[in-house]
C-alpha positions as CSV (number, residue, x, y, z in Angstrom):
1,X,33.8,-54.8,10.7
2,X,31.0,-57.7,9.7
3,X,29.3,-56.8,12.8
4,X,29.2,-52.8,11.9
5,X,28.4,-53.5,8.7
6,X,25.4,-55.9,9.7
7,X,24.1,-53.3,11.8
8,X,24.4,-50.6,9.1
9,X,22.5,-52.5,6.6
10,X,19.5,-53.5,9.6
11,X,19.6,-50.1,10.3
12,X,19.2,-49.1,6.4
13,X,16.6,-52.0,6.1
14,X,14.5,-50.8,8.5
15,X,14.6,-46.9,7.5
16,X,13.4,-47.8,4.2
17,X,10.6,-50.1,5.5
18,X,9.4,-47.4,7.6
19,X,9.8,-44.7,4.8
20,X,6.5,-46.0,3.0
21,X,4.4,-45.4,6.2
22,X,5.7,-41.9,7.2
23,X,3.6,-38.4,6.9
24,X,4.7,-37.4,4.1
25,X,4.8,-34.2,6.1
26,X,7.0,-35.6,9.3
27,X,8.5,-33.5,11.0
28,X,11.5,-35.5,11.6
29,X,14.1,-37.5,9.6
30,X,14.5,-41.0,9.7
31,X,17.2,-41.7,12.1
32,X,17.8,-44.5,12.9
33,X,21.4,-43.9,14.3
34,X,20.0,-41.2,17.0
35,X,20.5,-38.1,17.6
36,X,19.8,-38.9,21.0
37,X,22.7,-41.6,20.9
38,X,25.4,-39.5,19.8
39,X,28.1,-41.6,18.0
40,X,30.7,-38.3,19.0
41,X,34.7,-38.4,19.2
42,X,36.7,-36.2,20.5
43,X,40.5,-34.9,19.7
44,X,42.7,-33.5,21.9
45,X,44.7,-31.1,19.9
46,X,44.4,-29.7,16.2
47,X,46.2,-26.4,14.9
48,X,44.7,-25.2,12.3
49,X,41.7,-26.1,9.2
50,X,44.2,-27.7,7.2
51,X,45.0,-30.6,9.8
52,X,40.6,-31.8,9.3
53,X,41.7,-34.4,6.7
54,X,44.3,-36.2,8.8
55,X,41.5,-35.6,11.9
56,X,39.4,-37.1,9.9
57,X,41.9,-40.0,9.3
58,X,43.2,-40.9,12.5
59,X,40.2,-39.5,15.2
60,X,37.6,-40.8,13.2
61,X,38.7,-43.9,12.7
62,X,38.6,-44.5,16.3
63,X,34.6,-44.0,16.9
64,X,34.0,-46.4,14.0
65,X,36.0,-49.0,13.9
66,X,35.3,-52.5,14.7
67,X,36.3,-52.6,18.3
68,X,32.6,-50.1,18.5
69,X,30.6,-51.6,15.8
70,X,28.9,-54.0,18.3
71,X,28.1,-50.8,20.5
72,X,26.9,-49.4,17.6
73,X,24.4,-51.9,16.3
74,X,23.0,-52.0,19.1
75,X,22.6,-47.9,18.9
76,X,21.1,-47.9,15.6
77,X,18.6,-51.2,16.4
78,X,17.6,-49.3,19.6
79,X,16.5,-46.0,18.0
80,X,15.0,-47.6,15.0
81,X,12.6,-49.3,16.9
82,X,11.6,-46.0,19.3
83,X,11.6,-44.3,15.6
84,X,9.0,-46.7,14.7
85,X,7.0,-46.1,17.6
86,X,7.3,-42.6,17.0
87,X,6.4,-43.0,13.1
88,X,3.5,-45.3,13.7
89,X,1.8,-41.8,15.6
90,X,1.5,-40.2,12.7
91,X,-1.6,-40.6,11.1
92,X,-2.3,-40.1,6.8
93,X,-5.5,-38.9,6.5
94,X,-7.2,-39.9,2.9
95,X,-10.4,-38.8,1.9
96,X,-11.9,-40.6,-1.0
97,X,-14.8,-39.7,-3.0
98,X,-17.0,-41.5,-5.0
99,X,-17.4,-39.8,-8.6
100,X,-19.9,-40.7,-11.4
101,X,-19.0,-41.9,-14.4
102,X,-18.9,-38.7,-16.5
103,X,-17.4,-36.9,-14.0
104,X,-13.9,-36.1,-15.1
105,X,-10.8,-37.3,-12.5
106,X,-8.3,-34.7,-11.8
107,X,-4.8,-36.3,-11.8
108,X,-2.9,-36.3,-8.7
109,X,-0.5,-33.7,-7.4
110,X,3.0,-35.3,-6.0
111,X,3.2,-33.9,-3.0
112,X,6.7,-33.1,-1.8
113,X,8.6,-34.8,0.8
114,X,10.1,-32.8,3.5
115,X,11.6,-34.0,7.0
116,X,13.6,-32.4,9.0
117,X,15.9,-33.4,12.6
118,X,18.3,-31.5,15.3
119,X,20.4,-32.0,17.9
120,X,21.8,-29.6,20.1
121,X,25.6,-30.4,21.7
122,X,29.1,-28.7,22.9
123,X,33.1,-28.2,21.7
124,X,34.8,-27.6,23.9
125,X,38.3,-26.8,22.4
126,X,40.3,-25.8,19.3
127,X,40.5,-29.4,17.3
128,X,37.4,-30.8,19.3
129,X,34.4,-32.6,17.2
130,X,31.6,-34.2,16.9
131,X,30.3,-37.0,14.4
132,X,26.4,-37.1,13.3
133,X,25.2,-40.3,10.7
134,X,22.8,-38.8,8.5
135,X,20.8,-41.2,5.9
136,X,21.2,-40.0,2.4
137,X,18.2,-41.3,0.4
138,X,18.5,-41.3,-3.4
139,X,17.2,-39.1,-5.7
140,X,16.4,-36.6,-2.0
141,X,18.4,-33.3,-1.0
142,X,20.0,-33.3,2.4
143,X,20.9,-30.2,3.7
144,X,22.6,-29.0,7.4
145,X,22.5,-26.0,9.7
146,X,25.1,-25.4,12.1
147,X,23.9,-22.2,14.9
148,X,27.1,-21.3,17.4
149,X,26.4,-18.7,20.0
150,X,27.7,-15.2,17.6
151,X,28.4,-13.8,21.7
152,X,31.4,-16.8,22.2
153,X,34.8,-16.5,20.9
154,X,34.8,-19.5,18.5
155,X,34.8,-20.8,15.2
156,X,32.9,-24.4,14.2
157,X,32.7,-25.9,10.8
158,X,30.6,-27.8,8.7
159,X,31.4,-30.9,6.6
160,X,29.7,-33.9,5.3
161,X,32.0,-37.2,4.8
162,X,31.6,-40.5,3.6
163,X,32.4,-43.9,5.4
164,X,36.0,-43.7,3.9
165,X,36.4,-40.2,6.0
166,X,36.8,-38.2,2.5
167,X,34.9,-34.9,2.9
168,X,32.0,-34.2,0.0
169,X,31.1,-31.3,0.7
170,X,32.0,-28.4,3.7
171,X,31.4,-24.4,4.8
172,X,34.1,-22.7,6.5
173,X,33.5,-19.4,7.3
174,X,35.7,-17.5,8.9
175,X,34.1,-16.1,12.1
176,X,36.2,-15.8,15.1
177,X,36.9,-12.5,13.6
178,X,36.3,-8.4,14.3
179,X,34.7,-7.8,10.5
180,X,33.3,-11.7,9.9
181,X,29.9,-12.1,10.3
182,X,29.2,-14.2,13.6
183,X,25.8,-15.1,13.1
184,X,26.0,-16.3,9.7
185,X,25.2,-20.5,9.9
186,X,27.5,-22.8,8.2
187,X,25.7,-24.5,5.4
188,X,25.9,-27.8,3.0
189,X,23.7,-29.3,0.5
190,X,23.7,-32.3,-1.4
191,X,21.5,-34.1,-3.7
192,X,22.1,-38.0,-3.3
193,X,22.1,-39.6,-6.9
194,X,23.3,-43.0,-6.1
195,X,21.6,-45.1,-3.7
196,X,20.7,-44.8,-0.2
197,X,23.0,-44.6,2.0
198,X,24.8,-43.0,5.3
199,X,27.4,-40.0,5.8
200,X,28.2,-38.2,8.4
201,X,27.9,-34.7,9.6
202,X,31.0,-33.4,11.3
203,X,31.1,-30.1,13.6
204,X,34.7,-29.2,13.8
205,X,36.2,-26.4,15.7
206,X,38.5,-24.8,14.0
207,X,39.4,-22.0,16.5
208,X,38.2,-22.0,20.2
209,X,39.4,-19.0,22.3
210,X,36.6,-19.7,25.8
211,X,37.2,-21.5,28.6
212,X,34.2,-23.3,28.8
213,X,32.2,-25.6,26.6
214,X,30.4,-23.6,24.2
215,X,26.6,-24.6,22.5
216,X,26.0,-25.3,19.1
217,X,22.5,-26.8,17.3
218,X,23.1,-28.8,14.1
219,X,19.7,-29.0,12.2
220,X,19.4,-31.2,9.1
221,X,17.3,-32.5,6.8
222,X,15.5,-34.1,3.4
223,X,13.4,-33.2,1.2
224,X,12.5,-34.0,-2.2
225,X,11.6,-30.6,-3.8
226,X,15.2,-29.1,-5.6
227,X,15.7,-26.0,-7.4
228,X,17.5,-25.6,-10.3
229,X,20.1,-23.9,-9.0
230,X,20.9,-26.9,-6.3
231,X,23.2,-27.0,-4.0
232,X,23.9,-23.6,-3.6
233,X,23.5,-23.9,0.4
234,X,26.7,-21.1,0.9
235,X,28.2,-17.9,-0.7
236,X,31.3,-20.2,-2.6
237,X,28.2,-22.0,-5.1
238,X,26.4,-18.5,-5.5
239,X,24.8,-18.3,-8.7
240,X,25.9,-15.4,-11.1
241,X,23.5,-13.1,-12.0
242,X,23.7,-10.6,-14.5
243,X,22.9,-7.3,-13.4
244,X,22.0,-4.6,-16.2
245,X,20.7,-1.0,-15.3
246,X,16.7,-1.1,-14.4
247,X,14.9,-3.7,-13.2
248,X,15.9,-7.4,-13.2
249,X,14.5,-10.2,-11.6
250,X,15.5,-13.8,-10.3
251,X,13.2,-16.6,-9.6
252,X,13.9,-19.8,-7.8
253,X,12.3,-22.1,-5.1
254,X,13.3,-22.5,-1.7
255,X,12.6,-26.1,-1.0
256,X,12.6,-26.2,2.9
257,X,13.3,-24.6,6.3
258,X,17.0,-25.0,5.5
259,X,17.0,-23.8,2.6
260,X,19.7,-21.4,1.3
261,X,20.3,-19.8,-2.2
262,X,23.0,-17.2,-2.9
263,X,23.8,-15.3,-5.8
264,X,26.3,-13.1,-6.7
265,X,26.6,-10.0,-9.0
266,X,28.6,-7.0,-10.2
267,X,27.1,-3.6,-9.5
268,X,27.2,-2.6,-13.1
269,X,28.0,0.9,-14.5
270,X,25.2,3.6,-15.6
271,X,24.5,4.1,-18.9
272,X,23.0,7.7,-21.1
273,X,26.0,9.7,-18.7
274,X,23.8,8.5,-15.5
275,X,25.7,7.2,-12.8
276,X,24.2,4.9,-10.2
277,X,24.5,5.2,-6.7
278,X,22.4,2.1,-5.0
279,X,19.9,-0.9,-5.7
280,X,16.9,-1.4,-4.2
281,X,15.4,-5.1,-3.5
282,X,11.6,-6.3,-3.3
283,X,10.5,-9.8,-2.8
284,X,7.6,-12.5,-3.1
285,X,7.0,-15.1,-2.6
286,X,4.0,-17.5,-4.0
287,X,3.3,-19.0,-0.4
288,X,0.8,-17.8,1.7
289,X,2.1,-19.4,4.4
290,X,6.7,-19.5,3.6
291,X,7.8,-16.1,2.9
292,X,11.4,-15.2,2.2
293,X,13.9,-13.2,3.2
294,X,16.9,-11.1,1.6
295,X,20.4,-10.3,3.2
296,X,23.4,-8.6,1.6
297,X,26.7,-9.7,1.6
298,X,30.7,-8.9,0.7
299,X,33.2,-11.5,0.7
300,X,36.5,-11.1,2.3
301,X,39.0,-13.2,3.5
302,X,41.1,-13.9,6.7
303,X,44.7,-14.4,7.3
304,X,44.4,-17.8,6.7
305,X,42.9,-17.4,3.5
306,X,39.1,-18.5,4.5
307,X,36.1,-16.9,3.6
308,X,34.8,-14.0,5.6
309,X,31.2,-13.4,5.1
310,X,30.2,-9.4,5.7
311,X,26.4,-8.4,6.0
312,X,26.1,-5.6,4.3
313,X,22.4,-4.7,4.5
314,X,19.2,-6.6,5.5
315,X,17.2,-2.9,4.1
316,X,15.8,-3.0,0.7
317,X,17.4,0.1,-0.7
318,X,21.7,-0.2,-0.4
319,X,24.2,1.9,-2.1
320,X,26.6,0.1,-4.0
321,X,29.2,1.4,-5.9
322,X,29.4,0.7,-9.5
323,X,32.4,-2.2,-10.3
324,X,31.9,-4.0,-6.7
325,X,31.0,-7.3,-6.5
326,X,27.8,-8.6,-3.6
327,X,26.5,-11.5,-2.9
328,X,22.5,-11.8,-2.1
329,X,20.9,-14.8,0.5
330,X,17.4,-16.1,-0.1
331,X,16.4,-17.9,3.0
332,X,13.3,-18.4,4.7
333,X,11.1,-16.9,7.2
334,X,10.3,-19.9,8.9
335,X,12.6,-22.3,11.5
336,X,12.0,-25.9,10.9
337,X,9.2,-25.7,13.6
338,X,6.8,-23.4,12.0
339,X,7.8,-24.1,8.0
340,X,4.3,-25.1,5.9
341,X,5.7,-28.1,4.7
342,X,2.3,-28.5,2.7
343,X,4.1,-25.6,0.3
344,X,7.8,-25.3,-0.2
345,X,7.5,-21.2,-2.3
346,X,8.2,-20.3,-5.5
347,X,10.2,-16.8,-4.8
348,X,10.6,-14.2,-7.0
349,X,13.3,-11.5,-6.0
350,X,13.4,-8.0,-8.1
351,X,16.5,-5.8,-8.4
352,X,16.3,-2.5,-9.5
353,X,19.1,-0.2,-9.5
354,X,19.3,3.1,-8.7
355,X,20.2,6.4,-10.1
356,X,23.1,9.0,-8.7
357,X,21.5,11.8,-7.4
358,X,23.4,15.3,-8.7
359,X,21.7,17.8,-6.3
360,X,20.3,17.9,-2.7
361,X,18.4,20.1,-1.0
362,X,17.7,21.0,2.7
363,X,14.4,21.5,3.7
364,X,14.0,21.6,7.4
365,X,16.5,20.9,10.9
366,X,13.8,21.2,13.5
367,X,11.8,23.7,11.0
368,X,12.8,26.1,8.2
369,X,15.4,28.7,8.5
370,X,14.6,31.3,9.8
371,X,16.8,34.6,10.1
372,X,19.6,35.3,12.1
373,X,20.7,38.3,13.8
374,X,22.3,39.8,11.0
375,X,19.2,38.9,8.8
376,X,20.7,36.3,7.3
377,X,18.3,32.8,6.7
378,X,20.3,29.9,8.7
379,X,18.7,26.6,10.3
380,X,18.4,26.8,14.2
381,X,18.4,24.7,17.1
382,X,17.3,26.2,20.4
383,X,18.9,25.2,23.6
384,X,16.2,23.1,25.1
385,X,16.2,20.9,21.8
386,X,18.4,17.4,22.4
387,X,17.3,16.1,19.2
388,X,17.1,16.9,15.5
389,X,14.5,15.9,12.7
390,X,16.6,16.9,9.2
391,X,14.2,16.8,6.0
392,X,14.8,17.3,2.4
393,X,15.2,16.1,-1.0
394,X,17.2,14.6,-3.7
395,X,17.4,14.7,-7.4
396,X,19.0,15.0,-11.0
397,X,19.3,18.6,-11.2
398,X,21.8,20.7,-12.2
399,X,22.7,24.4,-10.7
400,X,19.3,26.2,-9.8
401,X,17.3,23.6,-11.6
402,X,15.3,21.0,-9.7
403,X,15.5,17.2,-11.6
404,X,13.7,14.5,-10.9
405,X,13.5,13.2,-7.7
406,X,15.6,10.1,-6.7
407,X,13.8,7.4,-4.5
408,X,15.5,4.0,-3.1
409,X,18.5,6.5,-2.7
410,X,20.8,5.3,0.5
411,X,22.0,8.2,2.2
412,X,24.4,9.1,5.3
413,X,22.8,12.2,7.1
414,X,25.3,13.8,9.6
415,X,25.2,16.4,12.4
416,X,28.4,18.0,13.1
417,X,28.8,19.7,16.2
418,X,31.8,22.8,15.9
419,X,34.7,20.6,17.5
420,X,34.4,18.3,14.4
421,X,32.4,15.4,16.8
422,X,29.2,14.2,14.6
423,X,26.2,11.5,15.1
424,X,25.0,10.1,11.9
425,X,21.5,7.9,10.7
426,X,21.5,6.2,7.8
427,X,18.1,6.8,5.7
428,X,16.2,6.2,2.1
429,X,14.9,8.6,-0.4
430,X,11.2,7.8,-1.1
431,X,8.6,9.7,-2.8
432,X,9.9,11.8,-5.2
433,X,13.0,11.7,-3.8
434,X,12.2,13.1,-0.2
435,X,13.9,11.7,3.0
436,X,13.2,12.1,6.5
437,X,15.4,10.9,9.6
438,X,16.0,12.0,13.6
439,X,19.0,11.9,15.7
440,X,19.9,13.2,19.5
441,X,22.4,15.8,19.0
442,X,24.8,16.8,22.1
443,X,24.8,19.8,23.6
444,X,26.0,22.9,22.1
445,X,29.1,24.4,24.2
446,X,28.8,28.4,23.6
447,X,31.5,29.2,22.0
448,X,30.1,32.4,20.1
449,X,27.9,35.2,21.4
450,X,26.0,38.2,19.8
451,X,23.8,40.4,21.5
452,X,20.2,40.4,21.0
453,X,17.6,43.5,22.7
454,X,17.6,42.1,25.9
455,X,20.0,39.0,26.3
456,X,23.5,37.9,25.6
457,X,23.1,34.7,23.1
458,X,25.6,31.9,22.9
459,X,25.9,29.7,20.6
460,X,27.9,27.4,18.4
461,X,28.3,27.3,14.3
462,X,27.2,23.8,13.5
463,X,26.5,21.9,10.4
464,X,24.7,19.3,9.0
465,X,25.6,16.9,5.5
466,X,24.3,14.9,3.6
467,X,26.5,12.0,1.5
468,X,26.0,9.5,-0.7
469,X,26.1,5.9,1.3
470,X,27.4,4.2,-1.6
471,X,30.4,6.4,-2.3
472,X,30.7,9.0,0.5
473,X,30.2,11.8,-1.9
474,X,29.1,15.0,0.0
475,X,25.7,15.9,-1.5
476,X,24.6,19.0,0.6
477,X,25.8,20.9,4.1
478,X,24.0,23.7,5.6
479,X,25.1,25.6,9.0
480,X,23.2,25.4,11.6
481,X,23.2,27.8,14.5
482,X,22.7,25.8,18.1
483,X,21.9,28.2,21.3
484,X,23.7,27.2,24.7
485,X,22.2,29.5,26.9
486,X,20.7,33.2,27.3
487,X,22.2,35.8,29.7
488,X,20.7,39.1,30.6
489,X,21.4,42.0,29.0
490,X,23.2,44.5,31.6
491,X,24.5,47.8,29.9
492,X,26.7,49.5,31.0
């Protein structure tokens, strides 16, 4: 244990003698335990998440005690020094003027510190793990990334822990599921306020249904920019925000590549005997360079009681009913590999809600209506047409009286064929409440014929609807009449 602990404090030593002479822009973390030189264990069985404490315990303990710590020195001394070499590459650029006298000297902006490291690596059964040492620096914000492939049939966690194997932080999603959300990362946050230090990242997998080894990439980082909403790296530290009818806005900073913040909020009620049907999001950010990005989320859970994650909507305009609770992601646009690290954004994220439409009207399937053979004005689809384009409108009128139109309205448009079979688009009301959206539409079957002057015409009685997403409440539906072929006329 002297020996590990020797080789610790070199390896500490040396990181924060190098710290002073790194880019304050690097693109990688200090490391001086390696990425490369993976200090990994293994397990060979583990049931369930609730046996990662006593894995922790008794697996753990067997990559760090002090029958390895000699192995490990030398680890940690090795990459420090090809660290170094890599470090003493980067080059600070300072430019210095020379100013007069009167001139008056503009103080200097801190400029933030942001660095960033990954490794990519395999599980390769339920219980299997992997251990990553990861310097905490004080007063800094380390956060982690964990990307599995959403195709594979498995399920790896998150967790930070100190040298004492107690876990400080973790995510858990539940993923290996049907309704979870597969390609939703597992991430941690946290903001070192004692001094600097090592932890360790540990991938666990928690459920493992392949046969082979399956990929993950851990990514990681520090930076010294944190928002005052820090950590808040997964849904369980979402912030609450207060939604009220109308517009209301939230404003944070995502502080790197990594980056993370979630709140969470109640759709609220309407108020003046309006209901509301929806919300619709917009987004800037201050950065020319790091924009942002929105996702919307429910929270279930599983049948072991873990969080399941459900996207929702990546549109800007959703409907939401009134009384249910979502949770909103702010994350970047950028991967560590093209973030600006010159500017970590200001954001500013604007949530209006939406009013319930009372009326609908359609205005076109594949052009107006046009009249049928007993003169009566129905929508028509001839029989070379595969495909439908269904316009029209909605607003807050009542009976025969047009309202005002509805935009950022979420709607389900639907084309039912007469054996009950429909296809469906989802679409958004926009100016003044007008909506447009195509589908292919299969092919009518005949089952009703008229006579025309020179043909037999058959035909079948279709329809087409229009419904509220947020509620499934039927807004319009209009027959349409869909030709199947045209026989000659033969009398008789």
């Amino acid at each position: 244990m002297k020996n590990k602990t020797r080789g610790l404090a070199l390896a500490m030593s040396l990181c924060m003698a190098l710290m002073p002479s790194m880019s304050v822009f690097a693109e990688e973390l200090p490391n001086p335990s390696g990425m490369d030189e993976v200090i990994a264990s293994e397990t060979t069985e583990a049931e369930t998440v609730s046996e990662t404490e006593s894995i922790l315990q008794e697996g753990t303990e067997a990559s760090l005690d002090d029958e390895t710590s000699t192995t490990e020195e030398t680890v940690i001394e090795e990459t420090v020094i090809e660290e170094e070499t890599v470090i003493e590459e980067t080059v600070i650029e300072e430019e210095t003027e020379l100013e007069s006298e009167t001139e008056e000297v503009e103080p200097e902006v801190e400029i933030p510190q942001i660095m960033y490291g990954t490794v990519s690596d395999t599980l390769a059964s339920q219980g299997d793990y992997k251990i990553y040492p990861v310097p905490c620096l004080q007063g800094m914000y380390m956060q982690a990334n964990l990307f599995i492939d959403v195709n594979a049939n498995i399920d790896y966690d998150l967790y930070l822990i100190d040298e004492n194997y107690n876990i400080i932080t973790g995510c858990d999603y539940d993923t290996n599921n049907t309704v979870g959300n597969k390609y939703l990362s597992e991430n941690i946050g946290y903001i070192n306020e004692g001094p600097d230090c090592y932890y360790y990242l540990f991938v666990f997998a928690s459920y493992f249904g392949e046969t082979e080894p399956k990929e993950f990439t851990l990514d990681y980082g520090l930076t010294s920019v944190i928002g005052d909403n820090e950590p808040a790296e997964h849904a369980l530290s979402a912030q609450m925000v207060n939604l009220v009818p109308g517009s209301n806005t939230i404003n944070g900073v995502l502080n790197s590549a990594l980056d993370n913040d979630w709140y969470v909020f109640m759709m609220p009620q309407g108020t003046d005997g309006k209901d509301l049907s929806g919300i619709h999001i917009e987004r800037t950010s201050e950065s020319e360079n790091n924009g942002i990005r929105t996702e919307l989320y429910r929270m279930g859970t599983s049948e072991n009681d873990r969080s399941v994650m459900m996207r929702v909507s990546t549109a800007d305009s959703i409907g939401i009913r009134p009384g249910d609770i979502y949770f909103l992601r702010v994350y970047s646009d950028k991967d560590i590999y093209h973030y600006d690290l010159n500017s970590a954004p200001n954001y500013t994220v604007n949530i209006s809600t939406v009013l319930k439409p009372t009326a609908c009207r359609l205005s076109s399937v594949n052009g107006p209506k046009e009249k049928f053979y007993d003169n009566t004005l129905i929508f028509r689809v001839e029989r070379s047409e595969n495909s439908v384009n269904i316009a029209g409108d909605v607003n807050m009128g009542h009976g025969n009286t047009i309202g005002m139109g509805v935009n950022d309205c979420e709607l389900i448009v639907r084309y039912i064929s007469e054996d009950g079979s429909f296809v469906e688009r989802h679409t958004t009301t926009y100016n003044s409440g007008n909506f447009l959206t195509g589908m292919y539409i299969p092919p009518a079957q005949g089952r009703h014929h008229t006579s025309a002057i020179v043909s037999e015409h058959y035909f079948d009685i279709c329809f087409v609807q229009v419904v509220l997403a947020s509620t499934g409440e039927e807004l319009a539906r209009e027959p349409v009449i869909q030709l199947s072929r045209s026989d000659p006329y033969i009398q008789h």
